[in-house]
One Martini backbone bead per residue (centre of mass of N, CA, C, O) as a GRO file, in nm:
protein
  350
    1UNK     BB    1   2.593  16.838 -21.086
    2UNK     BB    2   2.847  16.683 -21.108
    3UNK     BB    3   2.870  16.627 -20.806
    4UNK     BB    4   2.633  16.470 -20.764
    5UNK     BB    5   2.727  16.238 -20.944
    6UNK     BB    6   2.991  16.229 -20.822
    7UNK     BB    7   2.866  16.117 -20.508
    8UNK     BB    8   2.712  15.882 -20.604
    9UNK     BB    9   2.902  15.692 -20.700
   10UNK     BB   10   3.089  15.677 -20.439
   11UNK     BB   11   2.883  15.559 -20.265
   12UNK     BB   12   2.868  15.281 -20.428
   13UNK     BB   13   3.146  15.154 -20.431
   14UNK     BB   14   3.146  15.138 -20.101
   15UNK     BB   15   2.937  14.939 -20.071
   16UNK     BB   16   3.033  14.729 -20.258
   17UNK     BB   17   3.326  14.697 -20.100
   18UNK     BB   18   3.170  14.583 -19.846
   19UNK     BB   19   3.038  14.307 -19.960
   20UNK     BB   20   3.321  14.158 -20.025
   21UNK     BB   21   3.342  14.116 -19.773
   22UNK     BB   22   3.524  13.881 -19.542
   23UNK     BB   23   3.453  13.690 -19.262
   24UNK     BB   24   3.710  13.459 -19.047
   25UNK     BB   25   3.656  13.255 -18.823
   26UNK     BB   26   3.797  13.024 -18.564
   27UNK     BB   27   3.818  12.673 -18.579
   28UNK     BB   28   3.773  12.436 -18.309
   29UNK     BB   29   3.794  12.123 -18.300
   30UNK     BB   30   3.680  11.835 -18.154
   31UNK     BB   31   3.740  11.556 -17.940
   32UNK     BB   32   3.668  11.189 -18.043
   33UNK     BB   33   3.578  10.896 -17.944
   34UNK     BB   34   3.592  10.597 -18.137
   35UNK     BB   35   3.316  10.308 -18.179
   36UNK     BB   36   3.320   9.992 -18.240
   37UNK     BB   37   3.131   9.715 -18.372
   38UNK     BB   38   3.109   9.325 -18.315
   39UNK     BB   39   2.917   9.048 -18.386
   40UNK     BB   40   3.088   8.844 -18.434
   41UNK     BB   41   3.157   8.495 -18.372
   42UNK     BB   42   3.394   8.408 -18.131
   43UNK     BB   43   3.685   8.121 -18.135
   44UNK     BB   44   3.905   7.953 -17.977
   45UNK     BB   45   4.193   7.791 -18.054
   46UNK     BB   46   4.356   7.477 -18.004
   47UNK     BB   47   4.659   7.376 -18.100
   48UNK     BB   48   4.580   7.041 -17.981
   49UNK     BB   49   4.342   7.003 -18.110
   50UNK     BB   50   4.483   7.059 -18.413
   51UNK     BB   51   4.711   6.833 -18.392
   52UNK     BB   52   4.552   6.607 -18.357
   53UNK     BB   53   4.389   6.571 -18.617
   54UNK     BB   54   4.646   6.544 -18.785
   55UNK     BB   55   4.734   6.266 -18.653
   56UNK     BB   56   4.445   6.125 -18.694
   57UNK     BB   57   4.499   6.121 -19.025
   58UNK     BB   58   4.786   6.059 -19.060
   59UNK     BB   59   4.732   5.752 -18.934
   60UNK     BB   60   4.472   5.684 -19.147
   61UNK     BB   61   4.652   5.677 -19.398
   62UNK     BB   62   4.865   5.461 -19.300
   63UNK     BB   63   4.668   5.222 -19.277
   64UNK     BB   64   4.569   5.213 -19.558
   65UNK     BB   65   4.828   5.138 -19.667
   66UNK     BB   66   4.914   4.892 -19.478
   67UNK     BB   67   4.607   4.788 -19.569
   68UNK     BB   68   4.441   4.496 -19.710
   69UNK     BB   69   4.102   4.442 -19.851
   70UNK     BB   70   3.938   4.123 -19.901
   71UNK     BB   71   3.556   4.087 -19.978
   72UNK     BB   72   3.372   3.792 -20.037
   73UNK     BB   73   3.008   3.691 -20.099
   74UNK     BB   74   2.794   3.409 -20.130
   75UNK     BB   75   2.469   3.329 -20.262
   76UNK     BB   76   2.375   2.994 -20.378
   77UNK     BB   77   2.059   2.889 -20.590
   78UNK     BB   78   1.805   2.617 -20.621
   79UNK     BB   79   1.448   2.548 -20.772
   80UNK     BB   80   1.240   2.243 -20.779
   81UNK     BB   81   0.890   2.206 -20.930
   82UNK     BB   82   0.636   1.940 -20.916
   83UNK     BB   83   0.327   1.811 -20.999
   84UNK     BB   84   0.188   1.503 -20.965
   85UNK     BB   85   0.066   1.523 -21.289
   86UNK     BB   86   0.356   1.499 -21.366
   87UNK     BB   87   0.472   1.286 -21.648
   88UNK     BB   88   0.777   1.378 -21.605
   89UNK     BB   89   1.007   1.344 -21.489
   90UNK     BB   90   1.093   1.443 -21.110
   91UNK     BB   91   1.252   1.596 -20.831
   92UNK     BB   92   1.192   1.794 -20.561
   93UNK     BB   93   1.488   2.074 -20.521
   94UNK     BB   94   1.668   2.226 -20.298
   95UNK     BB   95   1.968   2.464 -20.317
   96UNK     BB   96   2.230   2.560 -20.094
   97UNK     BB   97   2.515   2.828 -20.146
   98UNK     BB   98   2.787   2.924 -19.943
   99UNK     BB   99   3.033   3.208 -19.919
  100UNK     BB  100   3.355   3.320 -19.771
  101UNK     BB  101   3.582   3.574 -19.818
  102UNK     BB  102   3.926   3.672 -19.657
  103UNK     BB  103   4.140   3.935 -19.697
  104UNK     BB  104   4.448   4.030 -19.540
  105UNK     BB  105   4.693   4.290 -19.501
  106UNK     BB  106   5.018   4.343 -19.361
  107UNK     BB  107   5.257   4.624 -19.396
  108UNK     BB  108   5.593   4.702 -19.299
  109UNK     BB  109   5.839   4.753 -19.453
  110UNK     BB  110   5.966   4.417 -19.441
  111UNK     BB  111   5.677   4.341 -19.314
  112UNK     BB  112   5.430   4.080 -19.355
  113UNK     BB  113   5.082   4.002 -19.320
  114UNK     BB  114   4.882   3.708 -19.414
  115UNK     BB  115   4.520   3.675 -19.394
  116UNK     BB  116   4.306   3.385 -19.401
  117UNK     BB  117   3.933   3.331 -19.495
  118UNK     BB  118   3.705   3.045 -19.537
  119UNK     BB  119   3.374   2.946 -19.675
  120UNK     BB  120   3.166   2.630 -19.729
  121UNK     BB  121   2.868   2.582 -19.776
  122UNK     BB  122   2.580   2.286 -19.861
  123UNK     BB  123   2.246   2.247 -19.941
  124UNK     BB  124   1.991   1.952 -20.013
  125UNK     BB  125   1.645   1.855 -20.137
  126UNK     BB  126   1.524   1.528 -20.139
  127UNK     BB  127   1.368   1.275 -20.228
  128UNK     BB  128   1.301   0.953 -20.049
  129UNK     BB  129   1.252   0.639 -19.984
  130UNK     BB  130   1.121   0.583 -19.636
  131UNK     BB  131   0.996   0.277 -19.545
  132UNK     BB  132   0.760   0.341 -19.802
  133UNK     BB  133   0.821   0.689 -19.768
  134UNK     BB  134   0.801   0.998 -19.905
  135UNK     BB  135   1.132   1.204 -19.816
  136UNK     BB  136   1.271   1.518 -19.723
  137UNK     BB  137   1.641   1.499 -19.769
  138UNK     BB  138   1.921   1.649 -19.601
  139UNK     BB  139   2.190   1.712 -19.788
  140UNK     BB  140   2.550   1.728 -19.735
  141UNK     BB  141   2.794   1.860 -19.993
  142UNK     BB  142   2.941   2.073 -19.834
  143UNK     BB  143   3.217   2.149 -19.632
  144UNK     BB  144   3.430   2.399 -19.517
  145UNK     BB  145   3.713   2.552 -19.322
  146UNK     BB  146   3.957   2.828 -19.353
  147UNK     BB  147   4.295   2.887 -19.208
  148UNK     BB  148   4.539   3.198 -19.201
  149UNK     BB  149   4.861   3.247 -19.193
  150UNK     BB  150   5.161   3.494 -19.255
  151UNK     BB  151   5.470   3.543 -19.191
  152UNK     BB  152   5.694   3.809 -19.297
  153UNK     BB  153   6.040   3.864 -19.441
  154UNK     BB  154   6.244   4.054 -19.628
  155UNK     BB  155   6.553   3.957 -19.813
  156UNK     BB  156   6.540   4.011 -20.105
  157UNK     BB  157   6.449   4.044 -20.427
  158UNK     BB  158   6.146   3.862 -20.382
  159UNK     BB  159   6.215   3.758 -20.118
  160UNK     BB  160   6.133   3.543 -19.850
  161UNK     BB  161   6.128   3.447 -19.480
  162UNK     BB  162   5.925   3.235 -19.316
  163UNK     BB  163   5.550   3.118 -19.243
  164UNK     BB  164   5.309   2.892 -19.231
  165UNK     BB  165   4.970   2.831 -19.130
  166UNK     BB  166   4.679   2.568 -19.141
  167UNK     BB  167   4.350   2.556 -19.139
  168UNK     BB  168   4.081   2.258 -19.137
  169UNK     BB  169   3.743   2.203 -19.174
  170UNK     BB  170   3.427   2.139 -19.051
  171UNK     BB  171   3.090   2.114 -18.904
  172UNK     BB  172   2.901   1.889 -19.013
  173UNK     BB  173   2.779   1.604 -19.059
  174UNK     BB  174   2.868   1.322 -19.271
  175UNK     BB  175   2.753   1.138 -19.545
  176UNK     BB  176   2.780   0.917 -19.795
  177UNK     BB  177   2.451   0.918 -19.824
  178UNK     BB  178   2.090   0.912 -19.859
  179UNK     BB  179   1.970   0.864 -19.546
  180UNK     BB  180   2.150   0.730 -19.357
  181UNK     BB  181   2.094   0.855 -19.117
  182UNK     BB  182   1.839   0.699 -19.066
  183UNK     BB  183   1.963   0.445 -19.101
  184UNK     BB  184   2.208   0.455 -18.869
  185UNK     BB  185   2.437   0.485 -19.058
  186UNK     BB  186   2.732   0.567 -18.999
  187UNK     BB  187   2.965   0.830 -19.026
  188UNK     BB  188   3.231   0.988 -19.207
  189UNK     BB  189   3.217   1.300 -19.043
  190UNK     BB  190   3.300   1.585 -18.883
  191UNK     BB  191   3.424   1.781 -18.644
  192UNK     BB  192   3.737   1.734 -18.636
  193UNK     BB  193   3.637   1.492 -18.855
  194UNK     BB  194   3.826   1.588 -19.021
  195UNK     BB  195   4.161   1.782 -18.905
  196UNK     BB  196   4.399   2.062 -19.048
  197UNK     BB  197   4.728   2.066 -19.009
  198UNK     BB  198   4.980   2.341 -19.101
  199UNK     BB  199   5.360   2.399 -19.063
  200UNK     BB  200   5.606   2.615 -19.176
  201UNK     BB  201   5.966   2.699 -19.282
  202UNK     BB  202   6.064   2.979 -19.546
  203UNK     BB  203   6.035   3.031 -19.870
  204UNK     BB  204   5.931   3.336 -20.087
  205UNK     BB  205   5.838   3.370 -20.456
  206UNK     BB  206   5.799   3.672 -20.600
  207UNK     BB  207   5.679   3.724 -20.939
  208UNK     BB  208   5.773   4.003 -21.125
  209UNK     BB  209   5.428   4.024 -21.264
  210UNK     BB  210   5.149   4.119 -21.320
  211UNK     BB  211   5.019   3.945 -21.526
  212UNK     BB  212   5.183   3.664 -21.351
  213UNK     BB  213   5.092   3.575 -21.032
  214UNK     BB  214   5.332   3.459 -20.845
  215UNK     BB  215   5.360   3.196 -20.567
  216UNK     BB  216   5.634   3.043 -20.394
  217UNK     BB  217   5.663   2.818 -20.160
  218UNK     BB  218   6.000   2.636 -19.963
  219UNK     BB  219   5.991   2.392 -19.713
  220UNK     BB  220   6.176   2.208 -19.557
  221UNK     BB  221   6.038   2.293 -19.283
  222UNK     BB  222   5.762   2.069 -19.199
  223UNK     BB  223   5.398   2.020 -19.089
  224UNK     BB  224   5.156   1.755 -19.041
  225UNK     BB  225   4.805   1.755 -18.889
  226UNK     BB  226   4.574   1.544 -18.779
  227UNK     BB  227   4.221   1.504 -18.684
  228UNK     BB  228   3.977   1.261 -18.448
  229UNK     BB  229   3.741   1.347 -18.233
  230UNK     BB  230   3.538   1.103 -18.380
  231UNK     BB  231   3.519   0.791 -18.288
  232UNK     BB  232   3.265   0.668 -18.488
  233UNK     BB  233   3.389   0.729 -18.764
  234UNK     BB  234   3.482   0.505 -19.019
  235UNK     BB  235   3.683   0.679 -19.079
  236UNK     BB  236   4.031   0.743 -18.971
  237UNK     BB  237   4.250   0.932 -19.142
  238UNK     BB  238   4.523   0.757 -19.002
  239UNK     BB  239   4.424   0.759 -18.708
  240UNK     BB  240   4.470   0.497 -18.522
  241UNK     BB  241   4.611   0.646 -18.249
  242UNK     BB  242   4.391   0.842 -18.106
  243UNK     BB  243   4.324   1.198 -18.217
  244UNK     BB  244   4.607   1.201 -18.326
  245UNK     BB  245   4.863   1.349 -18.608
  246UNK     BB  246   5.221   1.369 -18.694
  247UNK     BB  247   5.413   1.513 -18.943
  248UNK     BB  248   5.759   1.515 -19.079
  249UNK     BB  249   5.880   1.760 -19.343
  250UNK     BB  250   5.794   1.862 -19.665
  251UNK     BB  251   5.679   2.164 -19.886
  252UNK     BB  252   5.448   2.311 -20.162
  253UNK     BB  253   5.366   2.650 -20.268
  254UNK     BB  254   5.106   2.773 -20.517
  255UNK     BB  255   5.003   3.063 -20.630
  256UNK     BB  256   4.717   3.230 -20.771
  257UNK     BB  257   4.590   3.610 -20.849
  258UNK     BB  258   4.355   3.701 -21.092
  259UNK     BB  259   4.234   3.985 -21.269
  260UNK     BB  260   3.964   4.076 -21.537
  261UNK     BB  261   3.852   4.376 -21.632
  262UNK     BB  262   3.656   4.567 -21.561
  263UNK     BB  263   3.623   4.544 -21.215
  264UNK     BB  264   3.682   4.215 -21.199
  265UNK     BB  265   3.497   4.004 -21.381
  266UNK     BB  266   3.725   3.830 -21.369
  267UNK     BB  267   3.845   3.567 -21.188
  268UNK     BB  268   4.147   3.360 -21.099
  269UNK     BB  269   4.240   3.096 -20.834
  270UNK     BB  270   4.504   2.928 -20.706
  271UNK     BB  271   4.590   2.618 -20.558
  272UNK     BB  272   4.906   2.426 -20.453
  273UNK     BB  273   4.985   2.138 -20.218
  274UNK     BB  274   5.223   1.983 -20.082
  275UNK     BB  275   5.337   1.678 -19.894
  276UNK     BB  276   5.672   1.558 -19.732
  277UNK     BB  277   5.747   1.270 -19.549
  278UNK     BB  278   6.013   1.170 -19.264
  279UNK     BB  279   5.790   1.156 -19.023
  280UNK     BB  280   5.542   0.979 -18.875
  281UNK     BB  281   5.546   1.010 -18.553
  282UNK     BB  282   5.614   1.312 -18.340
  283UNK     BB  283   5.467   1.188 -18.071
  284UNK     BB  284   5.674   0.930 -18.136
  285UNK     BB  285   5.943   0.987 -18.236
  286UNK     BB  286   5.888   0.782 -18.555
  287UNK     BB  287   6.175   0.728 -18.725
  288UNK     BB  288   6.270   0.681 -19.019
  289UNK     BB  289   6.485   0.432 -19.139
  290UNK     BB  290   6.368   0.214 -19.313
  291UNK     BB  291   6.358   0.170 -19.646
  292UNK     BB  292   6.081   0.010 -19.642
  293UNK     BB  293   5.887   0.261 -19.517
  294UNK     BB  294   5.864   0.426 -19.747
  295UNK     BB  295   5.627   0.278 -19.928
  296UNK     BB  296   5.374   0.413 -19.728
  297UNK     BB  297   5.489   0.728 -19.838
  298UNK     BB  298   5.288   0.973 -19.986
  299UNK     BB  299   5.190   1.261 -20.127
  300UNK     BB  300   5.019   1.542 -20.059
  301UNK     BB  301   4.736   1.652 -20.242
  302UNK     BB  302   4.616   1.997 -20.343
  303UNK     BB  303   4.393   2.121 -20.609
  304UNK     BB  304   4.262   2.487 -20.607
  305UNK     BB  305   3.986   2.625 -20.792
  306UNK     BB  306   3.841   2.967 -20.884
  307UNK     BB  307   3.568   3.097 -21.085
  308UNK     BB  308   3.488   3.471 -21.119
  309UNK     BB  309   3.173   3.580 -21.280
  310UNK     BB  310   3.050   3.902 -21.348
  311UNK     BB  311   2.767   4.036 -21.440
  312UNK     BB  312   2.718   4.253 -21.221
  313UNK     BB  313   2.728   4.342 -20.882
  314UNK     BB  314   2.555   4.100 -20.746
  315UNK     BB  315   2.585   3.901 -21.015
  316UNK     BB  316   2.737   3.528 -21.013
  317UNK     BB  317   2.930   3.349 -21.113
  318UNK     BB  318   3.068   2.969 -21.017
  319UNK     BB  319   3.391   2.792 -21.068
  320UNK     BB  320   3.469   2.491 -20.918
  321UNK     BB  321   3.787   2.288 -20.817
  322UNK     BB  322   3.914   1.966 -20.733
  323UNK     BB  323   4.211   1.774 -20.614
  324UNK     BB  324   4.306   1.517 -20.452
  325UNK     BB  325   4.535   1.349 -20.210
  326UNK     BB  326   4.532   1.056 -19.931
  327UNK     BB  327   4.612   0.780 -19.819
  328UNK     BB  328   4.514   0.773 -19.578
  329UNK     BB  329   4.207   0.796 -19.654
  330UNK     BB  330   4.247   0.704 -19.981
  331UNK     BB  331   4.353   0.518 -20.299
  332UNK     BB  332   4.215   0.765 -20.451
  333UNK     BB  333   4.104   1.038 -20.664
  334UNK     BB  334   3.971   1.349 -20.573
  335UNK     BB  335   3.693   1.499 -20.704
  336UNK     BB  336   3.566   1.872 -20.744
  337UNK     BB  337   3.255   2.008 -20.834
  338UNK     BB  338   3.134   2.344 -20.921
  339UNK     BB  339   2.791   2.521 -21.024
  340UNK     BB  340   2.709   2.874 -20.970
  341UNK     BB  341   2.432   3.091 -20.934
  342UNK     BB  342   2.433   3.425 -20.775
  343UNK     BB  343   2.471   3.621 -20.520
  344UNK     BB  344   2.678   3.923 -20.453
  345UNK     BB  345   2.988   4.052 -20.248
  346UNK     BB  346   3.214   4.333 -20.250
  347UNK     BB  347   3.506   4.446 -20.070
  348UNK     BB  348   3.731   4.706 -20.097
  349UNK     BB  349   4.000   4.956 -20.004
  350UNK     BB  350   4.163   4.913 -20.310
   0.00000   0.00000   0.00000
């Protein structure tokens, strides 16, 4: 019985011992080439087209910096209307003043040019009896364009020295009172009647000091040129003979031009020019000789003064003055004012 015994048992753990094998056979991987996609869009760029890019910004840069933009225009009216019925005194009038101003500037290395350009026009309509009947006659009060430009060179520290050429003129006819046109008496003024022309050669004084920017400007050879291409205006304004007159001499101009308040509310202009002639007329090169000619030589003074108070950015006040002196023209001192308030624009590039 114990053999039977043990005889199961053998038999038992031979099994056990069979299954505990295991049998691993050789696996050989095979070899796949792998393709990847790839759906976004290429573009290839030109190196060329990538460099112009970047000269193209870098010119725009140099120019901005080079280049100087100050513009501003104005334009300013008033209208008053009663009726028939209006028992105080009264009488509908409508005004308008346009401005236009211009400065240019560029300045490269010791190099700067500075080219300025202004107009001022206004007219006003008032009734006047004329013939019998009351009628509403426009009548010119403004009237000036002027062009100037300035090359300079830098020579010392704040000192440079250059030309200054300065052209001034009008555009419609001018009567002295209002109704002359109709009733036919001669005008006293016209395009290029008179016009000035101004041209010199010397040195300018910019005072450095941001507080306050003058600038002084000091020729000693100056021309000054009238024209009087209107044959027919009563004034003759120096122009005896022909249609202009040119004569030299010297010449001293003062500049200031300074803004105040946040965004530039309150700005200041002056401008003061005198000429002192000592050539009478250079078309016919006679030299003043004799001591006793210069009696009727006078300096041309001419200071124009100019104050715009910004209240919004679209609405401001202008108040203009000037004081002009000029013999050739009359022997006594001009002077003009004017207080506007209406619509402006202004732009700067700095």
């Amino acid at each position: 019985m114990k053999r039977l015994y043990t005889l199961i048992a053998l038999v038992l753990m031979s099994s056990v011992c069979a299954m505990a094998q295991v049998s691993i056979d050789e696996v050989k991987p095979t070899e796949e080439k792998a393709e990847f996609s790839n759906d976004i869009k290429t573009k290839t760029l030109d190196a060329e087209y990538d460099s112009e890019a970047v000269r193209r910004a870098e010119r725009l840069a140099i120019r901005k910096e080079r280049n100087t933009v100050d513009f501003s225009a104005n334009l300013h009216g008033s209208l008053t209307a009663f009726s028939k019925s209006w028992q105080a005194a009264g009488d509908n009038t409508i005004t308008i003043l346009a401005n236009i101003n211009f400065l240019h500037t560029y300045k490269k290395g010791r190099f700067t040019l500075s080219n300025v350009a202004s107009a001022k026009f206004g007219y006003n309509n008032m009734k006047m009896e004329l013939e019998g009947k009351q009628k509403g006659v426009w009548f010119k009060n403004v009237d000036e364009v002027a062009l100037s430009t300035s090359p300079q060179w830098a020579l010392v520290k704040d000192w440079s020295y250059g030309a200054n050429v300065k052209f001034r003129t009008q555009l419609a006819p001018g009567y002295g009172a209002r109704g002359e046109k109709q009733l036919g008496i001669p005008r006293i003024s016209n395009f290029l009647t008179p016009g000035y022309l101004d041209a010199s050669l010397g040195f300018t004084y910019i005072l450095p000091s941001e507080k306050f920017p003058l600038k002084v400007n000091l020729a000693p050879i100056a021309m000054s040129g009238t024209f009087r291409d209107d044959l027919y205006t009563s004034n003759n304004y120096g122009v005896t003979q022909g249609r202009y007159k040119f004569e030299g001499g010297l010449s001293v101009q003062l500049d200031f031009d300074k803004s105040w308040g946040q965004n530039g509310w309150l700005r200041y202009r002056t401008t003061a020019y005198s000429f002192y002639g000592w050539i009478t007329d250079i078309s016919q090169m006679a030299k003043i000789e004799d001591k006793s000619t210069y009696e009727h030589i006078v300096p041309t003074l001419r200071w124009e003064n100019t104050i715009d108070i910004k209240a919004t950015k679209y609405i401001s006040t202008q108040i203009y003055f000037q004081l002009y002196y000029n013999k050739a023209e009359i022997d006594k001192l001009q002077v003009s004012s004017m207080l506007s308030v209406g619509l402006t624009y202004t732009f700067k590039n700095k």
